[in-house]
PLY file of the C-alpha trace (Angstrom):
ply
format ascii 1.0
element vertex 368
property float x
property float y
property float z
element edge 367
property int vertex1
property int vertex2
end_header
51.87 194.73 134.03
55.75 193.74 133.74
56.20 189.65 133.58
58.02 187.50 136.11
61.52 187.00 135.85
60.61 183.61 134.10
58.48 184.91 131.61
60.92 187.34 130.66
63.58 184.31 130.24
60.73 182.57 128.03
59.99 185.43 125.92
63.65 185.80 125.44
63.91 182.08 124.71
61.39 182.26 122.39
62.44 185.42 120.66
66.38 183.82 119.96
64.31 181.08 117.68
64.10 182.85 114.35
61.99 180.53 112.36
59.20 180.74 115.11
59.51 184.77 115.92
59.18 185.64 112.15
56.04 182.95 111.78
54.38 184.40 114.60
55.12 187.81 113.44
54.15 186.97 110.03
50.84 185.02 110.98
50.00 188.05 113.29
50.13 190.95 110.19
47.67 187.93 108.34
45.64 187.42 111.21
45.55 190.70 111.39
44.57 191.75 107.97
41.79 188.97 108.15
40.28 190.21 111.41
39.90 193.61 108.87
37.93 191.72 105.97
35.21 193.79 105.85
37.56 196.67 104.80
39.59 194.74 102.61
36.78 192.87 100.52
33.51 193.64 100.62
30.26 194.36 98.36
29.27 197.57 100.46
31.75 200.54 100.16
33.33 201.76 103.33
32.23 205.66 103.66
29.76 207.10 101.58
29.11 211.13 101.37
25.67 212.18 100.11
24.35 215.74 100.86
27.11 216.76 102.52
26.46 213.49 104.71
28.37 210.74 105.36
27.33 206.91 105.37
29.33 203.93 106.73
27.40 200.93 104.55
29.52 198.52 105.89
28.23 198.83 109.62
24.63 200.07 108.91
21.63 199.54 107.01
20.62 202.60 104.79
17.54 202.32 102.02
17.26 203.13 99.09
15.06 205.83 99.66
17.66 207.14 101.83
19.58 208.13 98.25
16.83 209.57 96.93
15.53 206.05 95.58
12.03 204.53 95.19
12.55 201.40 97.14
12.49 200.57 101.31
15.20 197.41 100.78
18.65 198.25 101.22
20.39 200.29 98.24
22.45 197.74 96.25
25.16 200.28 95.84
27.06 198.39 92.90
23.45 199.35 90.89
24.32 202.06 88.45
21.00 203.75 89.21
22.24 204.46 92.73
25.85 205.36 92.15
23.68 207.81 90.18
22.06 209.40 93.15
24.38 209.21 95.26
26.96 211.41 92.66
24.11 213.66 91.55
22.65 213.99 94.86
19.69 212.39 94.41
18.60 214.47 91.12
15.80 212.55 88.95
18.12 212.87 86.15
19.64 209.75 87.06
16.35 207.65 85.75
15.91 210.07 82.69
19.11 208.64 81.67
19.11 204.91 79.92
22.52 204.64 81.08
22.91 205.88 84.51
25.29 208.25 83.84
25.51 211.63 84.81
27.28 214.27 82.17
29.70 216.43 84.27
30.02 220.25 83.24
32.09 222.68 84.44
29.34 224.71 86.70
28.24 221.88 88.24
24.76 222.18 86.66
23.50 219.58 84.56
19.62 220.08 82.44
19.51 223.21 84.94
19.73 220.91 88.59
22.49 221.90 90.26
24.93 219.06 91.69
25.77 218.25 94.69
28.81 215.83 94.32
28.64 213.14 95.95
31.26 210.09 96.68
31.65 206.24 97.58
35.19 204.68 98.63
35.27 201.58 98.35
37.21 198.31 99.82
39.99 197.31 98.02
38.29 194.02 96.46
34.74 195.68 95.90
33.31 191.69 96.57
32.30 190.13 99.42
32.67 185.86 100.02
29.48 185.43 98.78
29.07 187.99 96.09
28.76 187.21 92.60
31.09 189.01 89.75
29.71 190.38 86.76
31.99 188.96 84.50
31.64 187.82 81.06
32.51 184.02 80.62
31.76 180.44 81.64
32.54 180.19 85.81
35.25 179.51 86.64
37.07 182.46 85.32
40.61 182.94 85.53
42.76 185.78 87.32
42.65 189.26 85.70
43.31 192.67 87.51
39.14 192.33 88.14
39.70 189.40 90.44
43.27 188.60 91.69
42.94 185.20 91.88
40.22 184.19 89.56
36.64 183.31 90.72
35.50 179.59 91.76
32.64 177.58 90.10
29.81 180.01 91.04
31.23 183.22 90.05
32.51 184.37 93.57
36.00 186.15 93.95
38.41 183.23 95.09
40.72 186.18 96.82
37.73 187.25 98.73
36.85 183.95 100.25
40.47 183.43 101.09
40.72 186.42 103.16
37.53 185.66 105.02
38.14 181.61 105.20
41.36 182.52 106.28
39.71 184.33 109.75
37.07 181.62 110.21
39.00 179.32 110.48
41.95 180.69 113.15
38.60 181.68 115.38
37.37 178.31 114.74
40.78 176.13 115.57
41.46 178.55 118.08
37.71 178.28 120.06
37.99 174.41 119.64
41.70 173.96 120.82
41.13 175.92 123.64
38.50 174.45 124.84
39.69 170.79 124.10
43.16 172.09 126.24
41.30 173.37 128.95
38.96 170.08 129.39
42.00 167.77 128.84
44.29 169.62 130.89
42.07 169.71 133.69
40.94 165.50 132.99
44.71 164.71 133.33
45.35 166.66 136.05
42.66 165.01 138.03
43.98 161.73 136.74
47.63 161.86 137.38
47.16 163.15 140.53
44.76 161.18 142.06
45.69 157.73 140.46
44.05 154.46 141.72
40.37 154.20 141.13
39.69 157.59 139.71
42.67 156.85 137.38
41.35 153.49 136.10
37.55 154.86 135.50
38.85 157.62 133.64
41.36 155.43 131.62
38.30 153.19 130.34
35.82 155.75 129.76
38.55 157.47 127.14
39.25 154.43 125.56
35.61 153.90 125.07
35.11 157.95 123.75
37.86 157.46 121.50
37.08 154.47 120.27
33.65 156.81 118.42
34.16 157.54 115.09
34.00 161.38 115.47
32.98 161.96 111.38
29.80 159.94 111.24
28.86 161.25 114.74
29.45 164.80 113.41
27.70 163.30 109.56
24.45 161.91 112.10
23.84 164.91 114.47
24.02 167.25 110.94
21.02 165.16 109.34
19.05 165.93 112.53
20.03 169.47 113.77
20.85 170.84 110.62
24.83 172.24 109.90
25.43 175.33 112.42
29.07 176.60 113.24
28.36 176.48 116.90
27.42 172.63 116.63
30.76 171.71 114.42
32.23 173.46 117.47
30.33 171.74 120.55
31.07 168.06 118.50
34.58 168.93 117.88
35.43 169.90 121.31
33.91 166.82 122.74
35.95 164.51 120.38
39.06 166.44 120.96
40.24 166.74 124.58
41.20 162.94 124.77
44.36 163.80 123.21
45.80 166.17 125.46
44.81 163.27 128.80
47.77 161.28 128.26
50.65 163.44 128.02
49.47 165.64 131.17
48.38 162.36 132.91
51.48 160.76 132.87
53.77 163.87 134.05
51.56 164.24 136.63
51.63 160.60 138.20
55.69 161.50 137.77
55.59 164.48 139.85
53.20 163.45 142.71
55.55 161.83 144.46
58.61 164.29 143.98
59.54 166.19 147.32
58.22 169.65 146.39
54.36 168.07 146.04
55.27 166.35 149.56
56.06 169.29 151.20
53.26 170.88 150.44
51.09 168.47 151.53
52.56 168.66 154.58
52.47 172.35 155.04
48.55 171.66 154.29
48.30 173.22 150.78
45.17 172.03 149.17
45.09 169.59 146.14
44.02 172.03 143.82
46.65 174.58 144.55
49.54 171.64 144.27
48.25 170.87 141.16
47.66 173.75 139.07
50.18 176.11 140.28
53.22 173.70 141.08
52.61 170.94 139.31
50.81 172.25 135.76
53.86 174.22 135.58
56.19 171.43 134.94
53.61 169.58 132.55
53.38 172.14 130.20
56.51 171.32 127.85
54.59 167.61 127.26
51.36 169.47 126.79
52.58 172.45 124.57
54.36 169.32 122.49
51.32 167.87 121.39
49.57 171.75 120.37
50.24 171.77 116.98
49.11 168.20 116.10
45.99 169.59 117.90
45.95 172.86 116.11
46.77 171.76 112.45
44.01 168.16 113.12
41.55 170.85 114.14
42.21 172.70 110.41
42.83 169.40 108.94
39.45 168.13 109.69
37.09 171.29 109.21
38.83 171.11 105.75
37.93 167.44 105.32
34.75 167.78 106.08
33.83 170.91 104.21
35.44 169.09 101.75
32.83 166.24 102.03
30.11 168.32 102.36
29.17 167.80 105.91
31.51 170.99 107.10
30.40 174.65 107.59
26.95 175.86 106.43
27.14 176.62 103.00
26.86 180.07 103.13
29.92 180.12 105.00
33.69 181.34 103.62
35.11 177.81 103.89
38.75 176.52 102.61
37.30 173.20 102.59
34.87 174.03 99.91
37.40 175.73 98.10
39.36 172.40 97.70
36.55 170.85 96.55
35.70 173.23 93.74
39.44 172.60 92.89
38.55 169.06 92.26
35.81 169.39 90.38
37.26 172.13 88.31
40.56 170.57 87.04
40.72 172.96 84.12
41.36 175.56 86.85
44.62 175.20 88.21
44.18 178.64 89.90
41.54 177.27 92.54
44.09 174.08 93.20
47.11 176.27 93.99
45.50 179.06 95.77
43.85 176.52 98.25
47.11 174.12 98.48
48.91 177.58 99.48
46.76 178.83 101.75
46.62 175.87 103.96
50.64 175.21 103.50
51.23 178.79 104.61
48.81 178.70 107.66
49.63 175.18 108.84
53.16 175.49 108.56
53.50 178.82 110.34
51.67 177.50 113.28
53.86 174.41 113.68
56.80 176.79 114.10
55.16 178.97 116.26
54.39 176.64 118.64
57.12 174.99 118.31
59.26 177.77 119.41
56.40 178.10 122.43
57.18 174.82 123.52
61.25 175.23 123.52
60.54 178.50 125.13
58.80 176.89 128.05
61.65 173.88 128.25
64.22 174.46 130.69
66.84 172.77 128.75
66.68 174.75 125.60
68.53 177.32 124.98
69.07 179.47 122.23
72.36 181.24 120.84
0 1
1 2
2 3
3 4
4 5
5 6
6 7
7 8
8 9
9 10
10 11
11 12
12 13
13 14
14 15
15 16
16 17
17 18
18 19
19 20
20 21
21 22
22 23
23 24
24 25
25 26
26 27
27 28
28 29
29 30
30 31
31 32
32 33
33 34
34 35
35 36
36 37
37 38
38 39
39 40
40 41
41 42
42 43
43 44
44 45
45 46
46 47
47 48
48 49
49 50
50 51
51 52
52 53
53 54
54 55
55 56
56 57
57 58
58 59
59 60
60 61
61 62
62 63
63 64
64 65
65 66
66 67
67 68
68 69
69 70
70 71
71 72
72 73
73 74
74 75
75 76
76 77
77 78
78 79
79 80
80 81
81 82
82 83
83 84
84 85
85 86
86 87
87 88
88 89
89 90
90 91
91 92
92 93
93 94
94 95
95 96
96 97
97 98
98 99
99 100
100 101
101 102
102 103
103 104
104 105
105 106
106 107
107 108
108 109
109 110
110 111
111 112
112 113
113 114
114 115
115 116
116 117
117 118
118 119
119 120
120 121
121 122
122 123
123 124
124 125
125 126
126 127
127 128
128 129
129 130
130 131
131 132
132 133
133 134
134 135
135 136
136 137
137 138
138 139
139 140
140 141
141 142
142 143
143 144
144 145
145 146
146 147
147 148
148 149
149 150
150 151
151 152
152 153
153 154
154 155
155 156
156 157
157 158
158 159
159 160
160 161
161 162
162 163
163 164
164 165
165 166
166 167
167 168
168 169
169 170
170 171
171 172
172 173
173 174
174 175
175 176
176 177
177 178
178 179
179 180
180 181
181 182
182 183
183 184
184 185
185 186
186 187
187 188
188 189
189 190
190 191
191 192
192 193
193 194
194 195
195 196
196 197
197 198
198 199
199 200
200 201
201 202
202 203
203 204
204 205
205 206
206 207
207 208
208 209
209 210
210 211
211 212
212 213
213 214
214 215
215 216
216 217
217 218
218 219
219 220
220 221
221 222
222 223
223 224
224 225
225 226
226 227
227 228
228 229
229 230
230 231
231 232
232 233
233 234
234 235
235 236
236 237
237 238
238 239
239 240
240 241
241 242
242 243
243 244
244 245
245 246
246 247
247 248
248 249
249 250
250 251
251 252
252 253
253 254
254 255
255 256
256 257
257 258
258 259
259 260
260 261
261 262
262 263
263 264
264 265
265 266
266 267
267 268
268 269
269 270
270 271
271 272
272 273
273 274
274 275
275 276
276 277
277 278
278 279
279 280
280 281
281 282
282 283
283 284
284 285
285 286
286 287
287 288
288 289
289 290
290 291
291 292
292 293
293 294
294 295
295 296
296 297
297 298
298 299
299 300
300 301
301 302
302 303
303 304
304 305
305 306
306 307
307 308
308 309
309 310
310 311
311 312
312 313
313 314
314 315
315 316
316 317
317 318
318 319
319 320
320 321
321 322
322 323
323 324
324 325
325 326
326 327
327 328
328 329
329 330
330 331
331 332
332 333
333 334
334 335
335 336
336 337
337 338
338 339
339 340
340 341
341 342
342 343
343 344
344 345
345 346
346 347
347 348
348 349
349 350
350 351
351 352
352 353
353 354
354 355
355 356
356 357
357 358
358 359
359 360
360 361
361 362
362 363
363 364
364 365
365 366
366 367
C-alpha cells in the first residue's frame, strides 16, 4: 500500500538525517542477525544427513536410537559416539572403537561394513547461551579462535550469549515500550482533553504511582511468584506509562481549544475521533521526544537488575548478568569490554534512530 503524501515527506525527512538512516540500517542487519541465533550459535547442528535422510536438530527432537544409538533421550550430537553413527551410518563399529573414530578407506568399506557417509553442518559458533565449552583451563578463559570472545565464569561462550542477549532484550524493550506508549498515550489523551475533574483525579493518582519505588516492588513480587519474563514485563509496563502522561497531556490541553478541534465539535465529530486522529497527530513530536529516554531506561533497568540478581530467570541470555560476571572477574578484561560495547552500540544507535523519527515527524525540521 503506497503512503500518504505526508508520510512520504517524513520518510524523506528522515532519510536526509544520516546519523539516524545508517543506525537504523545498521541496528536492522543486528536485529536481524539476532532474530537468526539459532543458526548462528547453537549446540545442535543445523541439517543432518543420515541414510540418505536428512535431519533439522535445531527444530526437532530426534533420539538417539534414531542414529542407530542405544538410548530414547535426545542424541547429544557433540558426543563422539554419535558423530560416529551418524558418519558410519549407524555401523556398530563405532563402539568397537575406544576412540570413536571411524578409519576411512578408499572403497568405502571398513572391517567388511560398508559405509554409508553420513554428514552434520553445523552453526557457525557450535554453542548455544547456555552450553558449556570443553576447554582446558580455569573459567574464565580468554578469546582463542575456539571462542571469539572468551567464555564467562561458568564456561559458556561469551559471543554466544551476546548474540542471544542481544535479541531478548530488543523483544523485551520493545514489548514494554509499547505497551507503556500505548497506556500513556491513551491516559494523556483522556486527560488533556477532558481537563477539570477527570484531569485533577488523574494528576493525583500518578503522583501517587510514581511516587512507588518500582525495584523493591519488582524485588517483593519475585520472592513470591518466582522470576518469569512475562512478570518483569507485566511490572515494568505498569511502572512505565507515567512518563509518557505529561508530555501528551499538556499538548493536548493546548490544542483543545484551537479552531480546528472547535469545528469539529460543531460539525458533531465525536470525542474520540477529535482526539486520536486530529489531535494525536500534532502530539506526537512531544511524545516521540521522550522515546528514547523510555527505550534506553527500559534496557537500562533490565540490565540493573539482572545485574542485582533480581532480573531475568537465570537460565536466561541476559547482558545484565554478563556485567556482573565482569565484576566479579576483574582478571578478565574481555567480559568488561564485550558487555560495555554491547550496550554502547545498542543504546546509542537507538537514540539516533529515534531521534531522526522524531525530526522526521516535526514540521519545522528540515533536512539539506
Amino acid at each position: 500500500m503506497a503512503m500518504s503524501p505526508l508520510n512520504q515527506r517524513r520518510w524523506r525527512n528522515f532519510r536526509r538525517n544520516k546519523r539516524a538512516y545508517w543506525s537504523l540500517v545498521l541496528f536492522s542487519i543486528l536485529f536481524g542477525l539476532s532474530l537468526c541465533a539459532e543458526l548462528l550459535a547453537y549446540d545442535k547442528p543445523i541439517l543432518v544427513r543420515y541414510q540418505d535422510s536428512y535431519y533439522t536438530p535445531i527444530l526437532n527432537f530426534y533420539p538417539e536410537t534414531e542414529f542407530g544409538g542405544d538410548f530414547e533421550t535426545e542424541a547429544v550430537y557433540r558426543d563422539p559416539e554419535v558423530e560416529c553413527l551418524i558418519v558410519s551410518g549407524g555401523l556398530d563399529i563405532c563402539f568397537d572403537d575406544p576412540d570413536g573414530v571411524i578409519e576411512d578407506s578408499a572403497d568405502g568399506v571398513v572391517n567388511g561394513d560398508a559405509i554409508n557417509k553420513g554428514w552434520t553442518i553445523w552453526p557457525l559458533i557450535p554453542y548455544s547461551f547456555d552450553t558449556a565449552v570443553e576447554r582446558p583451563g580455569a573459567a574464565p578463559l580468554p578469546p582463542n579462535a575456539q571462542n571469539w570472545l572468551g567464555t564467562d565464569g561458568t564456561k559458556r561462550d561469551v559471543l554466544a550469549r551476546v548474540i542471544h542477549g542481544f535479541r531478548l532484550s530488543v523483544f523485551f524493550t520493545l514489548m514494554v515500550t509499547g505497551a507503556a506508549t500505548l497506556i500513556g498515550v491513551v491516559a494523556g489523551a483522556v486527560q488533556g482533553f477532558f481537563g477539570g475533574l477527570t484531569d485533577l483525579i488523574f494528576q493525583r493518582v500518578i503522583e501517587v504511582w510514581s511516587a512507588i519505588p518500582v525495584i523493591y516492588v519488582i524485588i517483593i513480587m519475585f520472592a513470591i511468584l518466582g522470576r518469569s519474563f512475562w512478570l518483569l514485563v507485566f511490572l515494568l509496563v505498569l511502572f512505565s506509562w507515567t512518563s509518557l502522561v505529561g508530555v501528551v497531556r499538556a499538548e493536548f490541553l493546548r490544542a483543545r481549544n484551537l479552531e480546528y478541534v472547535r469545528a469539529a465539535r460543531a460539525l458533531g465529530v465525536g470525542n474520540v475521533t477529535i482526539m486520536f486522529r486530529h489531535m494525536l497527530p500534532n502530539a506526537m513530536v512531544a511524545t516521540l521526544t521522550m522515546l528514547p529516554f523510555l527505550i534506553t531506561g527500559t534496557i537500562s533497568t533490565l540490565a540493573i537488575l539482572d545485574y542485582l540478581g533480581f532480573g531475568l530467570p537465570s537460565s536466561a541470555p541476559s547482558l545484565g548478568e554478563l556485567t556482573l560476571q565482569a565484576k566479579q572477574n576483574l582478571q578478565a578484561p574481555w567480559l568488561a569490554f564485550t558487555a560495555f560495547g554491547t550496550f554502547a552500540v545498542m543504546l546509542s544507535l537507538l537514540v539516533f534512530i529515534f531521534e531522526g523519527v522524531r525530526d522526521a515527524f516535526d514540521p519545522r525540521k528540515t533536512f539539506q
